[in-house]
C-alpha positions in Angstrom: 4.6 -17.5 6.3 6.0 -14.3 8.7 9.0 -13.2 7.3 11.7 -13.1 10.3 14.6 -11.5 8.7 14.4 -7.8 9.5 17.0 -5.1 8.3 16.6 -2.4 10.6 17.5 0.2 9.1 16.2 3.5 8.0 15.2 3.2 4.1 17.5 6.1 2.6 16.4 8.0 -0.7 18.3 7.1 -4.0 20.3 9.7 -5.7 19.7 12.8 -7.4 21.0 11.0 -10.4 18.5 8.1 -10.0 15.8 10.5 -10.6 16.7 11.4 -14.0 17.0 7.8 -15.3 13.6 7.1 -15.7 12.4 10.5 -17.8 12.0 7.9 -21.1 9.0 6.4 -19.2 7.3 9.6 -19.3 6.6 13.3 -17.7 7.1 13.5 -14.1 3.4 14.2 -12.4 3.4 17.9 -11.0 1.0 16.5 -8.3 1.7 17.6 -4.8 1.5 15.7 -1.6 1.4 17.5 2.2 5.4 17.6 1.9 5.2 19.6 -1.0 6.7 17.4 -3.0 6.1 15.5 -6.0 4.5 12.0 -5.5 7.4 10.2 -5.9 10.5 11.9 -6.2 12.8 9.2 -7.6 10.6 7.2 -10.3 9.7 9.4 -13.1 6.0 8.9 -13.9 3.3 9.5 -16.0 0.2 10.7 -15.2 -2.6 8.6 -16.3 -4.4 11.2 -18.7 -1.2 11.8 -20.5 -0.5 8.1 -21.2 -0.5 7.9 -25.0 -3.9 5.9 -26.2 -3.4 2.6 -28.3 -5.1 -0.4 -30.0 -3.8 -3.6 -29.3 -3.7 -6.3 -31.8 -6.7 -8.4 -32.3 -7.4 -11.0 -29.6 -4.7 -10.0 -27.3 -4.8 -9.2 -23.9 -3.2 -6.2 -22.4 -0.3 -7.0 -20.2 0.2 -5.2 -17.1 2.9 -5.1 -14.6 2.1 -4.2 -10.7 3.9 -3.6 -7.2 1.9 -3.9 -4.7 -0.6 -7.1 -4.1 -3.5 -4.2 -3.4 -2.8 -2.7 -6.6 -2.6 -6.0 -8.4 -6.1 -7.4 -6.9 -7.7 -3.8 -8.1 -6.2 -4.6 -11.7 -7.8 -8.2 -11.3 -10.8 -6.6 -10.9 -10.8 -4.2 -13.6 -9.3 -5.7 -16.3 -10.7 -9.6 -15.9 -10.0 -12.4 -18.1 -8.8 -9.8 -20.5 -5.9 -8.4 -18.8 -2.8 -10.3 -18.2 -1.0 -9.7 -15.0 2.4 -9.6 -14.1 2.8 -8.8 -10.5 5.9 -7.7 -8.6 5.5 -7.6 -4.8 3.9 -11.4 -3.7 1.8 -11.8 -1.0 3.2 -11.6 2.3 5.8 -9.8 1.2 6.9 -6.2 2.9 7.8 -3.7 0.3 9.6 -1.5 3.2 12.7 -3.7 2.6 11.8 -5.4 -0.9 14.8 -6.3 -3.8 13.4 -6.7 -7.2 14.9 -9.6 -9.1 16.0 -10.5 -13.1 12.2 -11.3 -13.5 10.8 -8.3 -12.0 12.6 -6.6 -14.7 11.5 -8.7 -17.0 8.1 -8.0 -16.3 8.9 -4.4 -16.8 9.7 -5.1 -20.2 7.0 -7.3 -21.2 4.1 -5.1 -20.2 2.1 -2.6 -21.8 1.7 -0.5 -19.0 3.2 -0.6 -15.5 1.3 0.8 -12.4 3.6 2.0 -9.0 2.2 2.8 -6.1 3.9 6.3 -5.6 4.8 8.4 -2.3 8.1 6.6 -2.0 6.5 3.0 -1.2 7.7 1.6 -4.4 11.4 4.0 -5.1 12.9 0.3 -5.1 11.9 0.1 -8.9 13.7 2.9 -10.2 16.9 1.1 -11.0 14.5 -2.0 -12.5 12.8 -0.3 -14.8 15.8 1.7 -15.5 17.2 -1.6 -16.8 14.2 -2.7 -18.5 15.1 0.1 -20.9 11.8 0.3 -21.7 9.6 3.2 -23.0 6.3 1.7 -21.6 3.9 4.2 -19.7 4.7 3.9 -15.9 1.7 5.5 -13.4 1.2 5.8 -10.0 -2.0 5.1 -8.7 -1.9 8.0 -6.3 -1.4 10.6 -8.3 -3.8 13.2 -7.2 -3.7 12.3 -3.7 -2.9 14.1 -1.1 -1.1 12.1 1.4 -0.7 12.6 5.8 2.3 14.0 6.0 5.2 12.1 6.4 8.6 11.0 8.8 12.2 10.8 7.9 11.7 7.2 6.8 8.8 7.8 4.1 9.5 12.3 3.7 7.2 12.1 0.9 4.2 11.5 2.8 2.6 8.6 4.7 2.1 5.9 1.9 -0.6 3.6 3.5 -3.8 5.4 1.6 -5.0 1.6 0.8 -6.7 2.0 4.2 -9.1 4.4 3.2 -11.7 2.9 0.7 -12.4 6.7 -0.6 -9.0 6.8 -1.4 -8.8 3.4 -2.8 -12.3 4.6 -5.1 -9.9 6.8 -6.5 -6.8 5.1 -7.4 -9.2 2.5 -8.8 -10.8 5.5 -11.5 -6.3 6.3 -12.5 -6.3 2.1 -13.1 -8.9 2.2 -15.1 -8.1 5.2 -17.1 -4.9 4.6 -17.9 -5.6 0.8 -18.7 -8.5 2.3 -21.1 -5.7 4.3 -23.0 -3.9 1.7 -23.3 -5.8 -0.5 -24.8 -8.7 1.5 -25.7 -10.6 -1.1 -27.1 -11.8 -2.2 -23.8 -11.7 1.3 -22.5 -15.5 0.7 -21.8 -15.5 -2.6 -19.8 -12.5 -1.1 -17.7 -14.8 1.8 -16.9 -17.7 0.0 -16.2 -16.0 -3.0 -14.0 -14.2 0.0 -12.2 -17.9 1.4 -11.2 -19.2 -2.1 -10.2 -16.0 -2.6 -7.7 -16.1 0.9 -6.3 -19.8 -0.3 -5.3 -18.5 -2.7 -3.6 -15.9 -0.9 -2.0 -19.4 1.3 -0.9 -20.2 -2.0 0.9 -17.1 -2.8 2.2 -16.6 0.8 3.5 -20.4 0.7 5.2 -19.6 -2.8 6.7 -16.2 -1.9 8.5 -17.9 1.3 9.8 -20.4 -1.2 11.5 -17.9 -3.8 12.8 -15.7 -0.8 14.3 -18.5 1.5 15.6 -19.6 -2.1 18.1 -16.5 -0.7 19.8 -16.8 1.1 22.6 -15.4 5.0 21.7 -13.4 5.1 24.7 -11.8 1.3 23.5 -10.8 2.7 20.1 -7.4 2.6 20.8 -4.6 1.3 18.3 -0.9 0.4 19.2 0.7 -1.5 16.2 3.9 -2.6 15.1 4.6 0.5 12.3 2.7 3.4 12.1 0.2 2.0 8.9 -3.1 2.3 10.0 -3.4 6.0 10.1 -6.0 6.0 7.3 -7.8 3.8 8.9 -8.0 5.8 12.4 -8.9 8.5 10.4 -11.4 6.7 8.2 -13.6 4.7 11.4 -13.2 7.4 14.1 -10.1 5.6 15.9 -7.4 6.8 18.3 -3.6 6.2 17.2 -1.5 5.7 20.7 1.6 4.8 19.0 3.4 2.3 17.3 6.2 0.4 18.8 8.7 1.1 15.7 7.6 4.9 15.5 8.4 5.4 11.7 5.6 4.4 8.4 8.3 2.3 7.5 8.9 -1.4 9.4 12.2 -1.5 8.9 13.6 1.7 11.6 14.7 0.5 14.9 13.2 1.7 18.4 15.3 3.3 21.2 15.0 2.3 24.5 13.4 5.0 25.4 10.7 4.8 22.8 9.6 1.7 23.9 9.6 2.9 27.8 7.6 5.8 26.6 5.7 3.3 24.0 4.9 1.3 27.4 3.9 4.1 29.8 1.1 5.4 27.2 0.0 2.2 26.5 -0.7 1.9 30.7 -1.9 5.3 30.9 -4.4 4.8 28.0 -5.9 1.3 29.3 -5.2 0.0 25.6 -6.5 -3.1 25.5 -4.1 -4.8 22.5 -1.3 -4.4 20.2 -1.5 -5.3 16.4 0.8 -6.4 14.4 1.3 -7.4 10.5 1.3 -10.7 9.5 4.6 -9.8 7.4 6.4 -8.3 10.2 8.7 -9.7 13.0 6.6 -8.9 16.0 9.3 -9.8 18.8 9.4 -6.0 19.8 5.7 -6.0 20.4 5.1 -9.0 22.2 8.0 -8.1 24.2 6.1 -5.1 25.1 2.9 -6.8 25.5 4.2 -9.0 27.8 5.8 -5.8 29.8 1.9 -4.3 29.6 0.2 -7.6 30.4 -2.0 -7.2 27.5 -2.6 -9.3 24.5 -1.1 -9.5 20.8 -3.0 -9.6 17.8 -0.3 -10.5 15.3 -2.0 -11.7 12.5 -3.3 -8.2 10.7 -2.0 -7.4 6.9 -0.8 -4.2 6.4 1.5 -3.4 3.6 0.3 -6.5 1.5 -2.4 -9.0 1.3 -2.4 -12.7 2.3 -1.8 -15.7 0.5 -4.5 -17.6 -1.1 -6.8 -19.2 1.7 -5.9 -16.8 4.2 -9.1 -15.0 4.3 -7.2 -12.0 3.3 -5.9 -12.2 -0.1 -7.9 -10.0 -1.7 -8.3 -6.0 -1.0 -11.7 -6.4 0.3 -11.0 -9.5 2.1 -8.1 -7.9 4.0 -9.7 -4.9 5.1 -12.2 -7.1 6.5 -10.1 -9.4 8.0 -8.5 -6.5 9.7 -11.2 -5.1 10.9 -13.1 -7.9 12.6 -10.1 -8.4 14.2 -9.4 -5.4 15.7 -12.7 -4.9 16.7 -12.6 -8.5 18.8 -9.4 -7.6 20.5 -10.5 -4.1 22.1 -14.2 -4.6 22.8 
């Protein structure tokens, strides 16, 4: 189900103090992103090779706690019927404007490891794990990335690398490490379920490239709802017109005169359609679709999978389900 409560409002960056809360879950990465800063600035983290290595006790299974759905579905695959997941963000759920709850924090404290996301997507955890009090290993999954830059909403960088399988290859090899220090018992399986999945994500990757490329190049043209799908421009040789909320994070508000301008492009260009997320309130872009007299496609995922049955709730399946769907709309 859409989620049509908005707060529209530009996501501001905790305090200086909030920072230093969280150095008992480990060295802050030195990794840089294109802003020059580290990849998260307020939750302290620690980079997968320096998580401390461990055995867990005989016949049990390692507990992990996640943010984002993508993450979690790349844990599923990893770590199998020997991993036990805890996951934070649900599906359908926009982690632009996300409040964690009692449980999220109890999550924190149950697991053996906790993966963020990083570049400021996930900054709503640092008072959560904070509480948790806990001195479990917490790693972003894109550490060693180096992020598009980013906007006064997201300053650490654009955080919507998911839309680049390459990328996503990556993050998957910092989930598996870390998980195999973990619990390096099953180091070997991680490693080796890791390599099957990034073959798929091969496939997947070779697949979308095929669906987009039945687009005409001159058609390639993307308006959305946020600014998320700059990865994926990049990544199948699309054009990024605009975004009718200018900002990598859903929850800023338009001008007037950002949607006039949003609307003269968008006639200028001959763009064919405007996409929009599935956990966004699209009433600004069918409002200017119906000003363009062209058509909506409001159904995409973009900052988290889809519930079960939606074709989209897992990584692959979403990328696909985006893609064909994009593809149909501006041939």
């Amino acid at each position: 189900m859409r989620q049509m409560t908005r707060r529209y409002v530009v996501r501001s960056m905790a305090s200086a103090a909030g920072i230093a809360l969280l150095t008992a879950c480990g060295a802050g990465s030195n990794t840089k992103t294109s802003t020059g800063k580290a990849p998260d600035a307020t939750v302290a983290t620690t980079a997968s090779t320096n998580v401390p290595s461990g055995t867990l006790a005989a016949g049990a299974k390692l507990t992990v706690a996640a943010t984002t759905t993508q993450i979690q579905d790349w844990i599923q695959n990893i770590g199998g019927d020997r991993v036990t997941l805890l996951g934070i963000l649900k599906p359908n759920v926009d982690p632009h404007d996300y409040e964690p709850s009692v449980e999220d924090a109890n999550n924190v404290s149950k697991a053996n490891i906790v993966f963020l996301h990083g570049i400021g997507l996930d900054n709503f955890m640092t008072k959560t794990i904070k509480n948790a009090n806990s001195k479990t290993p917490v790693v972003a999954v894109t550490e060693g990335l180096t992020p598009f830059k980013g906007d006064e909403a997201e300053p650490l960088g654009d955080p919507h690398v998911w839309f680049d399988p390459s990328l996503v290859k990556q993050m998957v090899r910092t989930i598996a490490g870390a998980m195999g220090k973990v619990d390096s018992a099953n180091a070997d399986f991680y490693q080796t379920n890791a390599q099957k999945y990034g073959t798929q994500l091969d496939q997947m990757d070779n697949q979308i490239a095929g669906i987009i490329t039945q687009v005409p190049k001159d058609r390639r043209k993307l308006v959305t709802n946020h600014d998320a799908f700059r990865y994926f421009a990049a990544r199948y040789d699309m054009t990024i017109v605009g975004a009718v909320i200018p900002s990598l994070s859903d929850t800023a508000e338009p001008s007037a005169k950002q949607i006039n301008d949003l609307i003269a492009t968008i006639k200028r260009e001959q763009v064919q359609a405007i996409f929009a997320e599935s956990s966004a309130n699209p009433k600004v872009a069918e409002q200017v679709a119906k000003e363009t007299g062209i058509q909506i496609v409001d159904n995409l995922y973009g900052d988290s999978l889809g519930a079960p049955g939606s074709g989209a709730e897992t990584y692959i399946g979403m990328m696909l389900f985006d893609a064909k769907r994009i593809a149909d709309a501006l041939k």
